[in-house]
C-alpha positions as a printed NumPy array, in Angstrom:
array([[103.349, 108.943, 116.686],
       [106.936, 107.285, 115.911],
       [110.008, 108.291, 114.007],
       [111.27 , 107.17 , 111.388],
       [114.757, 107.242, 110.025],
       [114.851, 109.326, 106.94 ],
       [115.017, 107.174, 103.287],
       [117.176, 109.944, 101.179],
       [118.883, 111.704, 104.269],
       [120.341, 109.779, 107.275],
       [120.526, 112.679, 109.181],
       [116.3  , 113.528, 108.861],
       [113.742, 112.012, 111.137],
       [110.384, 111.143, 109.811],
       [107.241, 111.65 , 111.897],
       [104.507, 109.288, 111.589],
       [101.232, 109.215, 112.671],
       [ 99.943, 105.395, 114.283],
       [ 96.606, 104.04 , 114.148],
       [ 96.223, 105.347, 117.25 ],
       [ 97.705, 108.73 , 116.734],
       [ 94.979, 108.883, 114.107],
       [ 92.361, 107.841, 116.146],
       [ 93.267, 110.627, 118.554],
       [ 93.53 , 113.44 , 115.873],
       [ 89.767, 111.938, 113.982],
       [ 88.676, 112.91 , 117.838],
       [ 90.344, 116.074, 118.575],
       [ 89.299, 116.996, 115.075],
       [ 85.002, 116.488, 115.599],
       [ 85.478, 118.223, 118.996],
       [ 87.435, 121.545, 116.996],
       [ 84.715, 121.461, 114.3  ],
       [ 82.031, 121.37 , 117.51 ],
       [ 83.826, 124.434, 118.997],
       [ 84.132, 126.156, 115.42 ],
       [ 80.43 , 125.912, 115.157],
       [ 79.355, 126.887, 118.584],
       [ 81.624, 130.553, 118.243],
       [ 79.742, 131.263, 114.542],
       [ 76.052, 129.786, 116.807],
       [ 77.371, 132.853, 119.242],
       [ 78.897, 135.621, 117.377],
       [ 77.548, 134.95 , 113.823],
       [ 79.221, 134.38 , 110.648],
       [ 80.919, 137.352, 109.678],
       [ 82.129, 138.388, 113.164],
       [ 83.522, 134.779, 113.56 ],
       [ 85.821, 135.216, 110.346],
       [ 86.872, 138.652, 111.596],
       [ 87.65 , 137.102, 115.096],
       [ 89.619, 134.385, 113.487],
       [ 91.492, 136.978, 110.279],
       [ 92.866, 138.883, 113.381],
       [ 93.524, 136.01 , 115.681],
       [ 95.833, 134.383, 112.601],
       [ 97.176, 138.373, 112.152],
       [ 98.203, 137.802, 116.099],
       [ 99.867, 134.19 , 115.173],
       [101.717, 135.056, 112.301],
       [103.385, 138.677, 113.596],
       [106.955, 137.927, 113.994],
       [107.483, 140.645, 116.353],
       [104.908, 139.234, 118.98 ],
       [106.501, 135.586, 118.241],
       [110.158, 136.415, 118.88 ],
       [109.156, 138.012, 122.576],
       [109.569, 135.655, 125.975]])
């Protein structure tokens, strides 16, 4: 990753991904698709989306985000 110095705004910071920052994510990204498939192998399909709808409920709750 670098930063760049924004084209329309000086004040703005660009972040770009290198060749090796790409490299990195194509990796991390097999090994999360791996994991993805071994929790619907264990719990099945439909329990795996429930898992993950209340998981993302948990993320996006503003209250539980604003605490220490």
């Amino acid at each position: 990753m670098r930063l760049e110095k924004g084209t329309t705004d000086r004040r703005s910071l660009n972040v770009v991904l290198t060749e090796e920052g790409r490299h990195r994510f194509e990796q991390a990204l097999v090994l999360w698709r791996s994991a993805q498939d071994r929790v619907v192998a264990a719990l099945g399909a439909s329990v795996a989306d429930r898992l993950r709808d209340q998981l993302n409920a948990i993320a996006e709750d503003d209250q539980l985000r604003s605490q220490p």
